[in-house]
C-alpha positions in Angstrom: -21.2 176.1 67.5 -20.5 178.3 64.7 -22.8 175.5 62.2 -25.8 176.3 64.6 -25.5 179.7 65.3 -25.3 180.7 61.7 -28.8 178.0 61.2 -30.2 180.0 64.2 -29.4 183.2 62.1 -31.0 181.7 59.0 -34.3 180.6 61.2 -34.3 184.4 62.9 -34.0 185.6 59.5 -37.2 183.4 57.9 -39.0 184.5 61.1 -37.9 188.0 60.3 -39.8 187.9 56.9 -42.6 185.4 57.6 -45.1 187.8 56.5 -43.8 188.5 53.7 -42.9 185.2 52.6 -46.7 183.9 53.7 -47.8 186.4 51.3 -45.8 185.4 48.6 -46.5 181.9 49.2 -50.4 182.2 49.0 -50.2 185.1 46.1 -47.9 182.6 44.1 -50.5 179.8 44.4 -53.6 182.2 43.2 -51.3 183.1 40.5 -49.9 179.7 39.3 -53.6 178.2 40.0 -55.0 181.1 37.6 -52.2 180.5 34.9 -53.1 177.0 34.8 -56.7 177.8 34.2 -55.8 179.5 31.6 -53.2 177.7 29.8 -54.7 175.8 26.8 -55.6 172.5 27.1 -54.1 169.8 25.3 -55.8 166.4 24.0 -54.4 162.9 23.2 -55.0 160.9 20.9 -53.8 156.8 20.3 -53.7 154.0 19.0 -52.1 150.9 19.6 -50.6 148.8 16.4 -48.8 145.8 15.8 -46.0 144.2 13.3 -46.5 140.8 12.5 -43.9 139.0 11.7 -42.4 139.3 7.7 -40.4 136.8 6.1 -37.3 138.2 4.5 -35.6 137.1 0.8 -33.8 134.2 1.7 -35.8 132.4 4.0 -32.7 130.5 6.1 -33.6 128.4 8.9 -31.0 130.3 11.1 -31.9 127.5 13.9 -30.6 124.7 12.1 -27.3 127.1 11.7 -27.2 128.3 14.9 -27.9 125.4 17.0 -28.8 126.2 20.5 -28.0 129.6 20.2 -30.8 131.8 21.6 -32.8 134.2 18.9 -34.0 137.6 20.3 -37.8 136.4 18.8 -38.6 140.5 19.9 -36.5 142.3 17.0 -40.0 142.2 14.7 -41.5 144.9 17.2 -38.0 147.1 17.1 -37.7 146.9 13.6 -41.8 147.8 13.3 -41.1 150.7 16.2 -37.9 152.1 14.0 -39.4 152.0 10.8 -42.6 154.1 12.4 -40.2 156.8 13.6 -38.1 157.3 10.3 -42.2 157.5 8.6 -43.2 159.7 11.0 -39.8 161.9 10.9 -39.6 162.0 6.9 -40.6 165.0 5.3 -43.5 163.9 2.8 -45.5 162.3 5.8 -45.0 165.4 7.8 -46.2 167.4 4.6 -49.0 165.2 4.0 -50.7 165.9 7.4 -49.5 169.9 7.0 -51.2 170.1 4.0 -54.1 167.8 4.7 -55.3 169.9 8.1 -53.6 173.5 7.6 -51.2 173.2 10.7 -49.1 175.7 9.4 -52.2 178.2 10.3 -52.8 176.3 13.2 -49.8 176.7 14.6 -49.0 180.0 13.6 -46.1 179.6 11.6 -44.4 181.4 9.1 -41.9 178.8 7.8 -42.9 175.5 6.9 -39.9 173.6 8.5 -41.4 175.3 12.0 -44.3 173.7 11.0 -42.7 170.0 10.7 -40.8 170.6 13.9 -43.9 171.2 15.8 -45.6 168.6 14.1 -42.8 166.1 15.3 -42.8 167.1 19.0 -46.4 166.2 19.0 -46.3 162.7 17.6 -45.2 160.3 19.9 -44.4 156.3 19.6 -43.8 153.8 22.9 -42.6 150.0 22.5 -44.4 147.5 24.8 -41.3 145.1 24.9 -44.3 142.9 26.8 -46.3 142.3 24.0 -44.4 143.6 21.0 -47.2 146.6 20.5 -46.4 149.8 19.5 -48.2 152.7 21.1 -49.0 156.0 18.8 -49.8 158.9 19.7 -50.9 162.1 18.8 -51.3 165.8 21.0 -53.5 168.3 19.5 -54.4 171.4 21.5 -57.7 172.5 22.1 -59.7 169.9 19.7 -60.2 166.2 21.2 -61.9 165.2 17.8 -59.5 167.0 15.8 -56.8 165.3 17.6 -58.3 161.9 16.5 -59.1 162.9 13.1 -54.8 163.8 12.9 -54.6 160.9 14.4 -56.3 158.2 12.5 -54.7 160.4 9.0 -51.5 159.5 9.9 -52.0 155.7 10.7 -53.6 155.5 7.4 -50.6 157.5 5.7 -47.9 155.3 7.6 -49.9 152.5 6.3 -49.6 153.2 2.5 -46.1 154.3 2.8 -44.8 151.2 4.4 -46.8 148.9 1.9 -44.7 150.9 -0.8 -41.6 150.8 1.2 -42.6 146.6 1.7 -43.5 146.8 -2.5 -40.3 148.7 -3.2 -38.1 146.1 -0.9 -40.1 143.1 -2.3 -39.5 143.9 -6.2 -35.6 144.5 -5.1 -35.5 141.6 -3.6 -37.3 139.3 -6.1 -35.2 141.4 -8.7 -32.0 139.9 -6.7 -32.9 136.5 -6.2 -34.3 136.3 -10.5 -30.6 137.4 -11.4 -29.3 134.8 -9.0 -31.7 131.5 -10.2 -30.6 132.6 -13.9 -26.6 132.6 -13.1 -27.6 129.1 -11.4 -29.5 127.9 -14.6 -27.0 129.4 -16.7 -24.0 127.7 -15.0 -25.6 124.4 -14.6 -26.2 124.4 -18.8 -22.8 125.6 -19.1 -21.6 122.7 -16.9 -24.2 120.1 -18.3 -22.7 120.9 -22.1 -19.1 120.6 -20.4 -19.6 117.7 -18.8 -21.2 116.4 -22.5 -18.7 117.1 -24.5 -16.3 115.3 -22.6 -17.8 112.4 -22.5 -18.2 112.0 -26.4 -14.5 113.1 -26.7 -13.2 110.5 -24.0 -16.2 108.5 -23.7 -16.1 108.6 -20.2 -20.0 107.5 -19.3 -20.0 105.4 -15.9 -16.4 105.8 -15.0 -16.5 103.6 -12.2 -18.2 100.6 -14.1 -15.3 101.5 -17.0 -12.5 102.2 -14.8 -13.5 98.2 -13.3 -13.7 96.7 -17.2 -10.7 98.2 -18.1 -8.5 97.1 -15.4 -9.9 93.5 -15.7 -9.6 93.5 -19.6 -6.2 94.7 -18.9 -5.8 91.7 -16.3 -7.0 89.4 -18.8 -4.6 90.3 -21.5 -1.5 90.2 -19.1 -2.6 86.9 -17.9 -2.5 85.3 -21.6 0.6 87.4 -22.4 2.5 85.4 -19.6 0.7 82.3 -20.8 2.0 82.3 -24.0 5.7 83.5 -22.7 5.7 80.9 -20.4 4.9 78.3 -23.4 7.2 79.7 -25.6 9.9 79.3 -23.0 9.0 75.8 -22.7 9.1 74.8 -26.1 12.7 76.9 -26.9 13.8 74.1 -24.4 12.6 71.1 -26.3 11.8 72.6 -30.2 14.7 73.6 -32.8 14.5 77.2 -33.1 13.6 77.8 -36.3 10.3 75.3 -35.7 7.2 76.8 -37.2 5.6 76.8 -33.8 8.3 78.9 -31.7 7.9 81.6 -34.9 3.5 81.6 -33.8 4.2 82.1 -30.5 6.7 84.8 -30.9 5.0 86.4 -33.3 1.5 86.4 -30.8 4.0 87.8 -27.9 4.5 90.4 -30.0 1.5 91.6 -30.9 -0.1 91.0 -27.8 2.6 93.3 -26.2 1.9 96.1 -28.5 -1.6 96.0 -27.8 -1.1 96.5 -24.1 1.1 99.4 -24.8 -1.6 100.3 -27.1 -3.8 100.7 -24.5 -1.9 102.4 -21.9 -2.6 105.4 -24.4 -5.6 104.8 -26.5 -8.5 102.7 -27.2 -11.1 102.6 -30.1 -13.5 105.1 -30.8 -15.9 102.1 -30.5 -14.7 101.2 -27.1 -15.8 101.4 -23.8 -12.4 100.4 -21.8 -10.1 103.4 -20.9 -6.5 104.3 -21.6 -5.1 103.6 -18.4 -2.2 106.0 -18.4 -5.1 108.9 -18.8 -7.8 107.6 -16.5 -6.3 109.6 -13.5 -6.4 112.7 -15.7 -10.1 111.9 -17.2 -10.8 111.1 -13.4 -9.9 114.3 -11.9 -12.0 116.0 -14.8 -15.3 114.2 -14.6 -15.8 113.8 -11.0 -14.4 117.9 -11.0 -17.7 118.0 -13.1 -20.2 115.8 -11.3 -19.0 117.8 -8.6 -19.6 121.0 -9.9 -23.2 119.9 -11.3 -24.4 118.6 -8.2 -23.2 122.0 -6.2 -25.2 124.1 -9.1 -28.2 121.5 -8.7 -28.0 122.4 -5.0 -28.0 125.9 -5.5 -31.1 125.5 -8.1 -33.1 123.8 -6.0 -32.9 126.2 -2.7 -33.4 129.4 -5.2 -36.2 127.8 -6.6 -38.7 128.5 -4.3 -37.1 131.4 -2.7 -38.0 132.9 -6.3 -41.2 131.8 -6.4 -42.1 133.0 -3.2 -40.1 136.1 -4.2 -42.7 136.7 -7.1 -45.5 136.3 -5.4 -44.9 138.7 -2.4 -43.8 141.2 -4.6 -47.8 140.8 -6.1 -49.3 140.5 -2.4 -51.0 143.3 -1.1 -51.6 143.3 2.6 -51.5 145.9 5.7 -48.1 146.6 6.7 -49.1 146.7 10.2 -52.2 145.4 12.4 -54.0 147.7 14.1 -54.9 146.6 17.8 -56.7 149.7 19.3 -57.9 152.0 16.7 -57.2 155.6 17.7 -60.2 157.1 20.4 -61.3 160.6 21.0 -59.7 161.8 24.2 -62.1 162.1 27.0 -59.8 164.1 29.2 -57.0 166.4 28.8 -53.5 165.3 28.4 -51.8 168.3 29.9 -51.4 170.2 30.9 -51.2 169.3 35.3 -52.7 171.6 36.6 -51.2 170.0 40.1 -47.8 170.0 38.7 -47.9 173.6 37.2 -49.1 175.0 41.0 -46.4 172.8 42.9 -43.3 174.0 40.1 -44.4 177.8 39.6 -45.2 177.4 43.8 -41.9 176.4 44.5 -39.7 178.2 42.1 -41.6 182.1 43.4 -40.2 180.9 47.1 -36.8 179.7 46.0 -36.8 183.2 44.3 -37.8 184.8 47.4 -35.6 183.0 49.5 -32.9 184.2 47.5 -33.6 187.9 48.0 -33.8 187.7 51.1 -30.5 185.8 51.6 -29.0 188.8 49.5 -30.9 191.6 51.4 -30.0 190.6 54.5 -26.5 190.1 53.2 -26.2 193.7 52.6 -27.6 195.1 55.8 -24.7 192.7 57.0 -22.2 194.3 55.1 -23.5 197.8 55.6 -23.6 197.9 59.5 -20.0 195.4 60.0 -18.2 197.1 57.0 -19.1 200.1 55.6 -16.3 200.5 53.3 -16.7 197.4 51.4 -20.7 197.9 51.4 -19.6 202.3 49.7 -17.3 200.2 47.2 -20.3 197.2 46.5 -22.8 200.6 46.3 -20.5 201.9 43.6 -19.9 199.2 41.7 -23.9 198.1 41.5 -24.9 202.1 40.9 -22.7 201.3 37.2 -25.8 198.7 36.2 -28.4 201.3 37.9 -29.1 199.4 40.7 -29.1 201.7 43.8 -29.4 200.7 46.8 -31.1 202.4 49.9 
């Protein structure tokens, strides 16, 4: 009971003050109609631009790394949308289009960093994640041509600050990839005159096709060493001792056992065959090597065109960006609504006069229930010269 008794006091009240509040209602539409007449209007100006897709320094496949894993193909429009704002936000740009249409005097400012903020608040940038376009945009008051002239300035200026940001980024990059295809060149000569000199020290050519002579050489001599034991053995049976013959054969035993041991260590500068006891040594080094020279190789041959490609971008002159819709003269005012200036100011008077009169009829409240309170409220308000009747 008590919820609708104090709602039938609130409705008794309203009813109490309609005129008043009719009053104020109509007065604050004439008022808030007349203030939007005369607010200034504002015009807008855009264009609609687009970033085609660059390719970076190292031009990696990332799909044949990645696999299957899905590639955000949209990041070309962010990273065009990003690099507009930190254009449009730097200070040269903003001083640029100060200096070039006298917006300091236009807007009325004293300091130039007033200026720039201004500036700022009226540029504007949207991403269509649709197509990938990039919306600009440009508010100007009073002017719609002047608003297209600004307009059209700054895609120019954005223009020949990102082809010197793309010129600056493409001579760093070509700068990067030169010092890398020299270290390459450089290591592969250093490995090249490595892998040369070892070969005329151990002269280790085709080690495979060596390694395979030297062990069947090797098999060879073995195989006539035991023939010749074997004989000598036989004829120590059947021949005196000191025979003539026993002496050849022992002395050939000898020296064809010294000439395997021989071998195990050394062979002739002339010689093809390998000491076996170093040809897991000379092994290790020359496929280390062939290794080696084959990775640089590698290396070479992917930084190859990278750099050429590197050059020849860094000498490319193109648009950084493609203009779709070139920047139009506003037809129509931007802002500001008139509708929405009626309906706020409209709304925000009555909420204002709803107030006072919640507080008004507050203190007749007070004053006929408790007059002491409303003497001490009267006191206490007469401090910050309000008085009340």
């Amino acid at each position: 009971m008590k919820q609708k008794r104090d709602f039938l006091d609130f409705l008794e009240t309203i009813l109490k003050y309609k005129k008043l509040l009719i009053y104020t209602f109509f007065s604050a539409v004439i008022l808030s109609l007349i203030i939007s007449f005369l607010l200034p209007l504002w015009y807008r100006s855009s264009a609609k631009v687009f970033f085609p897709e660059q390719s970076g320094g190292l031009n990696i496949d990332m799909s044949a790394v990645l696999g299957n894993v899905p590639i955000d193909l949209g990041m070309q429009g962010v990273l065009g949308n990003e690099r507009l704002n930190s254009i449009f936000g730097s200070r040269v740009f903003l001083d640029d289009v100060i200096d070039k249409f006298q917006l300091q005097e236009v807007y009325e400012q004293e300091y130039r960093f007033k200026t720039r903020e201004m500036l700022t608040d009226n540029i504007s940038t949207e991403m269509n994640y649709d197509d990938q376009s990039i919306t600009v945009s440009f508010d100007y008051k009073g002017d719609p041509q002047k608003a297209y002239e600004i307009c059209t300035f700054m895609l120019n200026k954005a223009n020949e600050m990102n082809i010197e940001i793309q010129s600056k980024e493409a001579r760093n990059n070509r700068s990067f990839i030169e010092a890398a295809y020299n270290k390459a060149q450089n290591r592969i000569k250093a490995l090249e005159d490595s892998l040369h000199q070892f070969q005329q020290k151990y002269n280790v050519f085709l080690l495979d096709e060596q390694i395979t002579a030297t062990v069947e050489a090797q098999a060879t001599q073995e195989a006539q060493l035991m023939e010749i034991r074997i004989q000598y053995d036989y004829l120590s049976r059947v021949l005196d001792k000191n025979s003539p013959k026993l002496r050849d054969l022992k002395i050939q035993i000898e020296v064809a056992e010294k000439e395997l041991n021989k071998r195990q260590f050394s062979t002739p500068d002339y010689s093809v065959l390998l000491p076996l006891k170093k040809v897991s040594l000379h092994a290790f080094t020359y496929y280390r090597l062939k290794r080696e020279l084959e990775i640089g190789a590698k290396v070479l041959e992917f930084l190859t065109p990278q750099y050429e490609q590197a050059k020849i971008k860094e000498n490319q002159s193109q648009p950084s960006f493609v203009i779709l819709d070139p920047p139009d003269v506003p037809e129509y005012k931007y802002k500001p609504k008139r509708a929405f200036v009626v309906i706020g100011a409209t709304g925000f008077i009555m909420l204002l006069m709803f107030i006072y009169i919640i507080i008004l009829e507050s203190i007749r409240t007070l004053k006929n229930n408790e007059p002491l309170r409303y003497e001490k409220l009267k006191s206490i308000l007469s401090h910050f010269k309000i008085h009340l009747s």
